[in-house]
C-alpha positions, 0 to 999 in steps of 0.5 A: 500500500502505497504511503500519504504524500504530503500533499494537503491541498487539492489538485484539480483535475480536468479531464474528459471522458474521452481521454484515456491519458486524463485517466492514466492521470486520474489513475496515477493521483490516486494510487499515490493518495493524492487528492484531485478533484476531478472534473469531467468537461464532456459531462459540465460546459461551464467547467470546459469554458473555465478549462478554455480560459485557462489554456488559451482557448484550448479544451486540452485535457488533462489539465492539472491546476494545483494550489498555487495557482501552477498547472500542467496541461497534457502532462507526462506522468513522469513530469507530473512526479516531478511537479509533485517532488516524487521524482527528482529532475535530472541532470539531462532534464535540467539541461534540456530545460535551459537549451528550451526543450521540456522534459520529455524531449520536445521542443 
């Protein structure tokens, strides 16, 4: 069994019920007893404007937006354990970081 994160606050998560990436998301948060409030955009359209507001017009999920006010939109699971300080960034993220290129290698 997996042990509490220190994660007190709340994420939200918007997802689709179309997405199977939002769910692999939704799946991860809750195998690590991360708490989300989960909000699907097919079933609220007023959560998908909300959603659009955030990312530029874009419906993109899964839209992670954490307590300070950060989100993470179409994240890796592996960026996402970063953000949440389960996974440290390594040496060839972080210069990939500041030659411009995200985590995961695109530009």
């Amino acid at each position: 069994m997996n042990e509490q994160h220190e994660h007190t606050e709340t994420i939200t998560l918007y997802t689709s019920s179309y997405c199977g990436h939002a769910r692999l998301v939704e799946e991860f948060l809750a195998e690590e007893n991360i708490a989300a409030e989960v909000i699907n955009i097919t079933e609220n359209p007023a959560a998908r404007e909300k959603l659009m507001e955030l990312n530029a017009g874009y419906a993109s999920v899964p839209t992670l937006v954490f307590a300070d006010g950060s989100k993470l939109t179409e994240p890796s699971i592996r960026d996402l354990r970063v953000k949440l300080g389960l996974d440290s960034v390594s040496l060839g993220d972080r210069i990939r970081a500041r030659l411009g290129r995200t985590m995961s290698g695109n530009a």
